[in-house]
N, C-alpha and C positions, 0 to 999 in steps of 0.2 A: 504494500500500500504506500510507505513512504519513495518508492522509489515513480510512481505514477505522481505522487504529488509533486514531488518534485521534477519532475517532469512537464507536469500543469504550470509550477511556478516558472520555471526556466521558460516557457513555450509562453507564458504571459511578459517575462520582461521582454524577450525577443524582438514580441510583439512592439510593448512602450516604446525598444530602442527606434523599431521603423518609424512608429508613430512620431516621435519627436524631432528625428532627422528630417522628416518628412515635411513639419509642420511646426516643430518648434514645441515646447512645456504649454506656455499659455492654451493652445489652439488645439492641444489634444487630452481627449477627454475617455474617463473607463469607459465608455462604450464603444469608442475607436479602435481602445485596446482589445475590448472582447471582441466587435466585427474581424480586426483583422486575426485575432488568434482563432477565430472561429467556436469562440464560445459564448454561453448566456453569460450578461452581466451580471447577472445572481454567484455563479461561479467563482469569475473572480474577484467577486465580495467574501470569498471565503476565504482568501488568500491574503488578501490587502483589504484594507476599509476604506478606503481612496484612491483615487488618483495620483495625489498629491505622494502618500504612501508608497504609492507603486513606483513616483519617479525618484523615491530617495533612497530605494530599495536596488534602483536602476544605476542610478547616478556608484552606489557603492559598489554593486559588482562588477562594474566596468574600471572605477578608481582603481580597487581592491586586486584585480585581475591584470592591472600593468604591475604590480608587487614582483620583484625577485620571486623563483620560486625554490630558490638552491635556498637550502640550508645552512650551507657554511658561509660566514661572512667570508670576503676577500680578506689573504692574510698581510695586504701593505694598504697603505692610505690609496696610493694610485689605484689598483684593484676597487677597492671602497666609491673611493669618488666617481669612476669610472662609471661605475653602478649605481648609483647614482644619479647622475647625469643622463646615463643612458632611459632608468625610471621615469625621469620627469620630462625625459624627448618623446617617449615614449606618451604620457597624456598630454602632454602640447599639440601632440600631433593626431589624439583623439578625436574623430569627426565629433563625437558627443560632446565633446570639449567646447569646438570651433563650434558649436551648433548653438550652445547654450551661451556662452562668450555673446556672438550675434542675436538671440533671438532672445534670452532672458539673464539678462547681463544683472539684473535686482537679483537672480539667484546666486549666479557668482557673488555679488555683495552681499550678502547673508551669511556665504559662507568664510569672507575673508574679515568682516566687520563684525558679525552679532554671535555667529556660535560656531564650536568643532562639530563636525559631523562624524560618522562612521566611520567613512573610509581615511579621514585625518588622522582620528583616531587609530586605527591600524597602522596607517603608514608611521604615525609618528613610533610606537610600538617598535613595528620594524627597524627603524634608524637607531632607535634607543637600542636596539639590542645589537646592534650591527658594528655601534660607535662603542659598547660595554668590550665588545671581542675583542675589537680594533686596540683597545685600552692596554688590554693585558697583553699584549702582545708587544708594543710601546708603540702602534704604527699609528695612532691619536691621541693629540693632546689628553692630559688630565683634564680630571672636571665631572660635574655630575652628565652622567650620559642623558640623565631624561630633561636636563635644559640644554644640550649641547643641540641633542637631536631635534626640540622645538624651536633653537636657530636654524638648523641645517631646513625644517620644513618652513619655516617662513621664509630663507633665501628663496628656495627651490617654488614654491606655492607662489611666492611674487614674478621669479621668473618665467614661469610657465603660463601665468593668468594676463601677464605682461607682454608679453612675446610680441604680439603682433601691433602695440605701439613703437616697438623702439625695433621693426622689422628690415626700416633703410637703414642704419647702421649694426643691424647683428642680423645678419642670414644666419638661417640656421646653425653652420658651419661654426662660426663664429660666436653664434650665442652656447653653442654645446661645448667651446672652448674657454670661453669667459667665465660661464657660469661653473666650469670644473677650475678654473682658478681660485677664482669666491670661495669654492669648498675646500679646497682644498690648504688655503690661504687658511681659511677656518680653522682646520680639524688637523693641519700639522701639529706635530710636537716641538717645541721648542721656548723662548721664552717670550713671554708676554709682556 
């Protein structure tokens, strides 16, 4: 049984994700989402209690899912920030990113102005445990890992949400070099 609901659940955000690409948060509504997963909206009332619900459920397993998925941190700073960097090119360059960016950019500020969401939540989790290894190892500075890590997620969270204002002087290229500077400039060891 749990392996159909979850099945139902995955085949409904699927759905959300087309819906929004499609039309953007505002403009798509749970009955957009059951027409195109092909189910009653009673259904996925049982899943989610909204709409609103389903897109935040959306929004984290797509964050959540650019995550490293290796278990071992990289054992140098380069390695580390690499990964890094690569993570946050990686939702920069998220269509659901660029989608909500342009279409409901008050969501973006909610999440960088009023509250941590889910997937921050994990990510930041991740980096704190990434920067703890990195620690014992000497290949990162000292310091408490769980505020080192919630710098490294506001660098990274500003550059990724930023990207496409400051796009004529950081192409891509460029911004994946800059911004592995910053981190690294960060999260060397040495003296302060």
């Amino acid at each position: 049984m749990a392996g159909a609901a979850n099945e139902t659940e995955t085949a409904i955000l699927d759905a959300a994700l087309a819906e929004v690409l499609a039309h953007g948060i505002r403009r798509t509504t749970a009955s957009d989402i059951a027409r195109r997963c092909g189910i009653a909206r009673q259904t996925l009332y049982r899943y989610w209690p909204d709409a609103q619900a389903i897109f935040a459920a959306l929004v984290t397993r797509e964050l959540v899912a650019a995550l490293p998925t290796d278990a071992a941190p990289p054992a140098d700073l380069a390695g580390m920030v690499d990964l890094l960097v690569e993570t946050a090119d990686r939702i920069r360059r998220m269509p659901l990113v660029d989608r909500l960016r342009d279409t409901d950019p008050e969501l973006f500020a909610r999440y960088i102005l009023d509250r941590l969401g889910t997937s921050q939540r994990a990510m930041h989790a991740e980096i704190a445990r990434r920067i703890a290894a990195g620690q014992t190892t000497g290949a990162v500075r000292g310091g408490d890992p769980v505020r080192l890590a919630a710098m490294v997620l506001l660098i990274t969270q500003s550059a990724v949400q930023s990207a496409p204002l400051v796009a004529e002087w950081l192409p891509a290229d460029a911004w994946h070099a800059e911004l592995g500077a910053a981190l690294r400039g960060y999260l060397a060891p040495g003296p302060r």
